[in-house]
C-alpha positions in Angstrom: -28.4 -33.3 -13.1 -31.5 -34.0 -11.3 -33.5 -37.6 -11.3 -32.8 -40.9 -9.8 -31.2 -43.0 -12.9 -28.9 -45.8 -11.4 -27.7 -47.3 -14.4 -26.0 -46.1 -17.5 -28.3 -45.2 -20.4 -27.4 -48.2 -23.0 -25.5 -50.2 -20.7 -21.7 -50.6 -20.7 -20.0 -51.4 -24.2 -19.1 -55.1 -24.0 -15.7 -55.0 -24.5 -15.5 -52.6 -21.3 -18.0 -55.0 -19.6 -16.1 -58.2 -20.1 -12.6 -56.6 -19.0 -14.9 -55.9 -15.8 -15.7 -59.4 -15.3 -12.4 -60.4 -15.8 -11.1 -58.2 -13.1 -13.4 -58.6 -10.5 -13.0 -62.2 -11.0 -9.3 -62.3 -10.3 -10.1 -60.1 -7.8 -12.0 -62.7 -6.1 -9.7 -65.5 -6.8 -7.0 -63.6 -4.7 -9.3 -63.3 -2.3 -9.9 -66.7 -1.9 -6.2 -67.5 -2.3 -5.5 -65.2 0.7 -8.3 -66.7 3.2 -7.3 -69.8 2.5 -3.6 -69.5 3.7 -4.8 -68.7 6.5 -1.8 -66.1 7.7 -0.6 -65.1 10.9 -1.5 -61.8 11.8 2.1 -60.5 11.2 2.2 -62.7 8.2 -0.6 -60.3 6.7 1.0 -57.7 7.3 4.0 -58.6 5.7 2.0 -59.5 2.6 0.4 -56.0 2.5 3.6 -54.7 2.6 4.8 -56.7 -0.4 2.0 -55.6 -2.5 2.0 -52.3 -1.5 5.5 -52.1 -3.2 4.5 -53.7 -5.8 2.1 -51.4 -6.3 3.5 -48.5 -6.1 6.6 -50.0 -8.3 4.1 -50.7 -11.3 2.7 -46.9 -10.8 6.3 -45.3 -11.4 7.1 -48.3 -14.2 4.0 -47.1 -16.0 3.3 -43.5 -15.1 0.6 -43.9 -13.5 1.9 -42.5 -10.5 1.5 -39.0 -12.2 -2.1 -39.1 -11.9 -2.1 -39.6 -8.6 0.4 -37.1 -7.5 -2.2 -34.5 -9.5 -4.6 -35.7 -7.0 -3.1 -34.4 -3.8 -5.0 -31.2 -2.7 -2.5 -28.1 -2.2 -1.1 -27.7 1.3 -2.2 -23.9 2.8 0.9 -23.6 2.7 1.4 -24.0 -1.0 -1.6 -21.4 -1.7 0.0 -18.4 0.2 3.2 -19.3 -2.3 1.3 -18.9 -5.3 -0.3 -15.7 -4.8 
């Protein structure tokens, strides 16, 4: 598709925009929660660690770790296999 358009011809339904402002607002507000604890270094990295599991806990709780596993790119290995 050639040309230089940068937004979406007709914009974003509203429904779909006000879940996005919603999400980048708690977004932010976890942000701010996390700068202003003001963690240790190893601290942080224990808190990455935590939600990192949690993370990956919701994708198996929902499915959505499917998707994902789709997304890996086959190994050379896995290509000589299939022919």
């Amino acid at each position: 598709m050639e040309g230089d358009t940068t937004e979406i011809p007709g914009g974003l339904p509203s429904a779909y925009q006000k879940a996005l402002g919603q999400r980048e607002q708690k977004i932010q507000i976890w942000q701010k929660a996390e700068r202003k604890v003001h963690l240790m270094k190893d601290q942080r990295k224990q808190l990455q660690v935590l939600v990192d599991n949690k993370f990956y806990e919701w994708l198996i709780n929902t499915g959505h770790h499917q998707q994902l596993d789709r997304l890996v790119l086959p190994t050379a290995d896995s290509k000589q296999a299939a022919r």
